[in-house]
C-alpha positions in Angstrom: 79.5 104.6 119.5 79.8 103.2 116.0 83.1 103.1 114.5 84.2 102.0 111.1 87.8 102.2 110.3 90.7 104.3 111.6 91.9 107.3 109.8 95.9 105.7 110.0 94.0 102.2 108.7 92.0 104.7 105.9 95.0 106.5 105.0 97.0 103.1 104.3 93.6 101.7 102.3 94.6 105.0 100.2 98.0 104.1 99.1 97.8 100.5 98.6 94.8 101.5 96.3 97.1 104.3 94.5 94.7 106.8 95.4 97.1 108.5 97.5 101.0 108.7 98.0 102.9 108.5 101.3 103.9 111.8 102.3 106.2 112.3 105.5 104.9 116.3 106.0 101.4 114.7 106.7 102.6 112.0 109.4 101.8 114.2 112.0 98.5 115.9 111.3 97.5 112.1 110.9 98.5 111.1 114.0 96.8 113.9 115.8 93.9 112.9 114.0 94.1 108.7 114.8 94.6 109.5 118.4 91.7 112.0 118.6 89.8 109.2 117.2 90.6 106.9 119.6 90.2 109.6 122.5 86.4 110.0 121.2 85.9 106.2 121.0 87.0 105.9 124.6 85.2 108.7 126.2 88.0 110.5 127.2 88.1 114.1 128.5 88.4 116.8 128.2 89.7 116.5 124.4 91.1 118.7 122.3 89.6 119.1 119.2 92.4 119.9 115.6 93.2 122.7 113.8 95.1 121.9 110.5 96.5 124.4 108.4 99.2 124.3 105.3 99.5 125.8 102.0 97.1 124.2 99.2 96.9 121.0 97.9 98.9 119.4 101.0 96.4 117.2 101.8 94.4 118.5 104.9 90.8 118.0 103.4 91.6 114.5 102.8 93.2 113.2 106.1 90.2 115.2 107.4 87.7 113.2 105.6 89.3 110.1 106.9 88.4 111.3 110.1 85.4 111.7 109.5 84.8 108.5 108.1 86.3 106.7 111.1 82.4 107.2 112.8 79.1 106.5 112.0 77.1 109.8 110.3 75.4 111.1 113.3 78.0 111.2 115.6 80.3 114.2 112.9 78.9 116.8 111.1 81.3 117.5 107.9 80.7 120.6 106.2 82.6 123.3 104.0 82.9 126.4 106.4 80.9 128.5 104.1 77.6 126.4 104.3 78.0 126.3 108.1 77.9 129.5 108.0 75.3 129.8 105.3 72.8 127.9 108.2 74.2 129.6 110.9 72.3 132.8 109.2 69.3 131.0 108.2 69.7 129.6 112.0 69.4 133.2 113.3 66.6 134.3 111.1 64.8 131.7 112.8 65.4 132.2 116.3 64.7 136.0 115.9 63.1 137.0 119.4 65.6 134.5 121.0 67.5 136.1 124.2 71.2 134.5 122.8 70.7 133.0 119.7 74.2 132.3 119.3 74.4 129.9 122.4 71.0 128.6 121.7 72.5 127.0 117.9 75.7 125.9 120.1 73.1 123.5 122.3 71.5 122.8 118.8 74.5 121.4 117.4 75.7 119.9 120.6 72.0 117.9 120.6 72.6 116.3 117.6 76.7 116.3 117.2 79.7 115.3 118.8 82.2 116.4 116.0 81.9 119.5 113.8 84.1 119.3 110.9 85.4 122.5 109.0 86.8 122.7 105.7 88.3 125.9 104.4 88.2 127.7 108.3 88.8 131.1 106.7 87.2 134.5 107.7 87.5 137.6 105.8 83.6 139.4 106.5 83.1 141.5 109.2 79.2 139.8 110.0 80.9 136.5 109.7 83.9 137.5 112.0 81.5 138.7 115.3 78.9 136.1 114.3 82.0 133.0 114.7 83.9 134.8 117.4 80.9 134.4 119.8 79.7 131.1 118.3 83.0 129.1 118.1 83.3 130.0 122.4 79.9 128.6 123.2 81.1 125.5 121.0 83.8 125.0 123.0 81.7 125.7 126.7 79.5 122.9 124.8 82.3 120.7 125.2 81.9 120.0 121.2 85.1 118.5 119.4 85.9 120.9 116.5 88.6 119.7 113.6 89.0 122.6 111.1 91.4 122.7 107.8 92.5 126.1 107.0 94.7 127.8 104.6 96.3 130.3 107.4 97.3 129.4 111.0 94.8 130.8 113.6 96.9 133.7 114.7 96.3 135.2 111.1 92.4 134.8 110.4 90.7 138.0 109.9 94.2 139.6 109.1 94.0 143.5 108.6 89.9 142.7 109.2 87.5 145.8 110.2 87.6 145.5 114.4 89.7 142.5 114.4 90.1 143.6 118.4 86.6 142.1 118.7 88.1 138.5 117.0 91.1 137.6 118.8 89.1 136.1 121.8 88.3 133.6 119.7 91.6 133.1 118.1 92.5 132.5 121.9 90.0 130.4 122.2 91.5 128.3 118.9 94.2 128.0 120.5 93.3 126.9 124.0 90.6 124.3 122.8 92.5 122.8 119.7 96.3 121.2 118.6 97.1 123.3 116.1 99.2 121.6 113.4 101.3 122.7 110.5 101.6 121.1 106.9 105.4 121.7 105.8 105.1 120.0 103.0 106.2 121.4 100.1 104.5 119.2 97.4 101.0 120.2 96.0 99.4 117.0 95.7 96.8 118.3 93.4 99.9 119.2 90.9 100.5 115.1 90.8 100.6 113.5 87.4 96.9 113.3 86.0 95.4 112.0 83.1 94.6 116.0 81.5 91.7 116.8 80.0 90.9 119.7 78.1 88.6 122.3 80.4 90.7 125.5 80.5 90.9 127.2 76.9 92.6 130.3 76.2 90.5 132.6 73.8 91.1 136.2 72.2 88.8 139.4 73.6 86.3 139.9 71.2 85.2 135.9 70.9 84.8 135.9 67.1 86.5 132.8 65.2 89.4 134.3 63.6 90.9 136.0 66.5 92.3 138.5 64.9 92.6 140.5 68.3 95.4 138.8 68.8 99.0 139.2 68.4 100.6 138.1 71.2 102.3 134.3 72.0 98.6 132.8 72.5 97.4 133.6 68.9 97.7 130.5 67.2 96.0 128.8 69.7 92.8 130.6 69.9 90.9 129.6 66.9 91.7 126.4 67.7 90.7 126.6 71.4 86.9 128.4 70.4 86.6 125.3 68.0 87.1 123.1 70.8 85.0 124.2 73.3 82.3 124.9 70.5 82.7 121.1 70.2 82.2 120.8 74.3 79.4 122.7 74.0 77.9 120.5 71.5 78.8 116.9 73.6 76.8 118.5 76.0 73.6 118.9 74.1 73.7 122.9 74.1 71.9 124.5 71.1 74.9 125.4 68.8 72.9 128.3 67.5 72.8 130.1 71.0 76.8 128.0 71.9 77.1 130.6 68.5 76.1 133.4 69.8 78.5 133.0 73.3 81.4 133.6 71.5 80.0 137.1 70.0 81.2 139.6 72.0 80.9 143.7 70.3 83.6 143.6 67.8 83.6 145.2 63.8 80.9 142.7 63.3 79.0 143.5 65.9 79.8 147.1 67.0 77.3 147.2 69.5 75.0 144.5 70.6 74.8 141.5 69.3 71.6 139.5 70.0 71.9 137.1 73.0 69.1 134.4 73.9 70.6 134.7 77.6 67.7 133.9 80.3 67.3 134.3 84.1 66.9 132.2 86.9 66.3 132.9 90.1 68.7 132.0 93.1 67.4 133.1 96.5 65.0 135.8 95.3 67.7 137.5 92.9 67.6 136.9 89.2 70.7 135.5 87.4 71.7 135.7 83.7 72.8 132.5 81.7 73.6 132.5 78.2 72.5 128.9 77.6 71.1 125.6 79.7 69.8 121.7 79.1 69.1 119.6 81.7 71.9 119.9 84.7 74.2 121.9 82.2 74.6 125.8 82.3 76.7 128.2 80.5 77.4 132.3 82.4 79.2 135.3 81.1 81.7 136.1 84.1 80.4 139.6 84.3 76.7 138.7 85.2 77.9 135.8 87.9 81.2 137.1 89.5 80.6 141.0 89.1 77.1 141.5 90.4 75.6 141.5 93.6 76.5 137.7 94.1 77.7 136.0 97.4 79.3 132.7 97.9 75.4 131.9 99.3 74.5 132.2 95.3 77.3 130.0 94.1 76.2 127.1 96.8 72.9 126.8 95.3 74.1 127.1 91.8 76.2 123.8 92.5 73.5 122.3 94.0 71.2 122.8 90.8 73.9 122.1 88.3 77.0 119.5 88.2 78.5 121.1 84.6 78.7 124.8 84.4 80.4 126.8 81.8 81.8 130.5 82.8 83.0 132.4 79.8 84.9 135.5 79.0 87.3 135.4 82.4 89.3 138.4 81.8 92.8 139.2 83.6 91.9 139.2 87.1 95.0 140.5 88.9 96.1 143.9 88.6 98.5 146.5 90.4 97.3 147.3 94.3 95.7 151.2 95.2 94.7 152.2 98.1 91.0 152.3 99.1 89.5 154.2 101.8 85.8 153.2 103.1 83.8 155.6 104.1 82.8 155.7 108.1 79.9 153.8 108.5 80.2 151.6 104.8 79.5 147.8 105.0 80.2 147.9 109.3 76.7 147.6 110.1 76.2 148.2 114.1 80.0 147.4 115.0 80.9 151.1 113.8 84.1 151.5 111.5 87.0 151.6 113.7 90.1 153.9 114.0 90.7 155.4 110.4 93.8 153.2 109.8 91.5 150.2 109.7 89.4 151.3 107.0 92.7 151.7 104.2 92.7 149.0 102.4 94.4 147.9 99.4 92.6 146.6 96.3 93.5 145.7 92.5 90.9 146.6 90.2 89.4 143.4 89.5 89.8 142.0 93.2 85.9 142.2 93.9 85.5 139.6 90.9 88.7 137.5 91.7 87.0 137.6 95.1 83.5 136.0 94.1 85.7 133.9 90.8 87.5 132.2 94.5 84.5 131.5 95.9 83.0 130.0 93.0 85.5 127.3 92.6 85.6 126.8 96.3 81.9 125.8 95.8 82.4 124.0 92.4 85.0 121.9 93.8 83.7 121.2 97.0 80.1 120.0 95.6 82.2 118.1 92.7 80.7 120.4 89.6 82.1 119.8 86.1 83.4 123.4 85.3 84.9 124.7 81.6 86.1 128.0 80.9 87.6 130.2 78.4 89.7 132.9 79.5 91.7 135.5 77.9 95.2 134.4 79.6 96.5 131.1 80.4 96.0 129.8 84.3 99.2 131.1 85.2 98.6 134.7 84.2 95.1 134.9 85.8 95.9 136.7 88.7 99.7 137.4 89.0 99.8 140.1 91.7 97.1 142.2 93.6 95.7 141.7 97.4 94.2 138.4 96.9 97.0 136.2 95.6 97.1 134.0 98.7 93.4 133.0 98.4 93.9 132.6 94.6 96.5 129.8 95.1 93.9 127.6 96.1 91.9 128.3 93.4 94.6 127.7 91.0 95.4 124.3 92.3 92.0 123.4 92.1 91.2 124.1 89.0 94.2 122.2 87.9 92.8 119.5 89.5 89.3 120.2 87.5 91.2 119.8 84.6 91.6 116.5 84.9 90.2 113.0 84.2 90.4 112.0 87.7 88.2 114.6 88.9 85.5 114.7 86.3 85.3 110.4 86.3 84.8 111.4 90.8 81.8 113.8 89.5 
């Protein structure tokens, strides 16, 4: 097998570059991770395969990349957990007819893999659940190493999910086949001092120039901020009669519609709304790309056409909880809907956006996509309570990270 460098001998290449700064909560995650690399260089088995999980920003992704950079390209397949799953689907469509698809994709990747590496192992869709539950066993009766970065510790994936009964053989399973190992770090490394660069701008409700909608703490600012990314928009060759007409939303000038140049495009059969577009730049109104019928499946392919996208008008996203009951038979497909205590859920108005907004910048960041926004709070106040604020907390420390010189200069 073709090795390059260790992770240990990667991670110390890191910090005598100053790409990276020593961090004692990480010591052991990357020990697990040098020794399983030096268990698969060897032979050695049976081996278990790595499950790391921590709050955001402590590192896992990139002590997990090191890993995978310790072997040559056909021996690990890297990928973020949502486009695994995204072929695991178009995998099935495929094998339609098949007795056990599920087991036949195991021997599939086993064929052509030794490693599968997982970033973001999180599970919150009932398909996805069974579908991963059944798949993630035959991996393991495969005898294929998995290493997975997560957000939550095994025990709590699919928390509260619709006939979780039917998941926590596989969370067994996690925990049979794979070290499971903490981050305790307290320190968000994406939070580290970085040259800041202006991506995040703060505007008033109704988009015209003089904000006059405002009167709170953030009025001064928001003239000056629609300026600004007027001035974005115009570095980036977008027509500054339609970057014009982005910032009209209906106001006393416009009481009712104002006339928008938006066009469609289509991603995976559905048609998508953008307000304006040159060359590998785009520019969406929140509403049409994180409040319709979108999936994270949309948002993939969106950073794969694009690497600078603009999403305007991102309105407060949290909001107090209520309580939600589905009714028997909604969005449970074959696997029925459980006792009625599992179908209460609790849900802040604009958590079906905040929901698709996390996804997004999941996939922005993962694919390395330039992203500006304007927004009608400051990051802080996006989403300060509701159902989804664990999930959000990544997407806030990414976006900081977006924010800065470091990461567009990477893109």
């Amino acid at each position: 097998m073709t090795t390059l460098i260790s992770p240990l001998q990667h991670y110390k290449n890191l910090i005598a570059q100053g790409q990276m700064t020593f961090d004692e909560s990480q010591q052991q995650a990357l020990i697990a991770l040098d020794q399983l690399h030096q268990q698969i260089i060897k032979n050695q088995s049976p081996v278990l395969g790595l499950y790391l999980w921590g709050k955001v920003g402590r590192g896992k992704t990139c002590l997990m990349d090191s890993f995978v950079d310790s072997f040559a390209k056909d021996v690990c397949l890297r990928q973020h957990f949502h486009h695994f799953m995204q072929d695991v689907h178009s995998q099935l469509t495929k094998l339609s007819g098949c007795k056990d698809p599920l087991k036949e994709i195991a021997k599939q990747l086993k064929s052509r893999y030794q490693i599968l590496c997982f970033d973001e192992f999180f599970v919150n869709d009932i398909g996805d659940a069974m579908l991963l539950g059944r798949l993630i066993m035959f991996l393991f009766e495969q005898n294929v190493v998995v290493v997975a970065t997560s957000n939550c510790e095994p025990s709590e994936l699919y928390k509260n999910g619709l006939q979780r009964a039917n998941f926590l053989p596989a969370i067994n399973t996690i925990y049979k086949h794979m070290q499971v190992v903490e981050f305790t770090g307290t320190k968000d490394h994406r939070e580290r001092i970085l040259h800041t660069l202006k991506n995040y701008f703060v505007i008033n409700e109704s988009g015209n120039d003089r904000c006059n909608d405002r009167t709170d703490e953030y009025a001064d600012d928001c003239a000056g901020n629609i300026a600004l990314i007027k001035e974005v928009f115009y570095r980036y060759n977008l027509n500054t009669k339609i970057s014009e007409k982005v910032f009209i939303k209906p106001s006393k000038q416009c009481p009712k519609e104002c006339p928008k140049e938006s066009t469609s495009l289509d991603v995976l059969g559905r048609e998508i709304n953008y307000l304006a577009i040159h060359e590998k730049t785009i520019v969406f109104d929140f509403k049409e790309l994180c409040l319709g019928p979108r999936s994270h499946f949309d948002y993939i392919e969106l950073a794969k056409k694009f690497n600078t996208l603009f999403l305007i008008n991102v309105p407060v996203l949290g909001g107090e909880m209520y309580e939600r009951i589905k009714a028997r038979g909604t969005e449970d497909g074959s696997v029925g809907s459980g006792k009625t205590g599992e179908r209460e859920v609790m849900l802040a108005p604009m958590d079906d956006g905040a929901r698709r907004f996390i996804a997004l910048i999941d996939e922005l960041y993962d694919q390395q996509v330039v992203l500006f926004l304007t927004c009608y709070v400051p990051l802080e106040k996006l989403y300060t309570q509701g159902s989804l604020a664990f999930q959000f907390e990544r997407a806030r420390s990414r976006l900081i990270e977006m924010g800065s010189e470091e990461y567009i200069n990477r893109c």
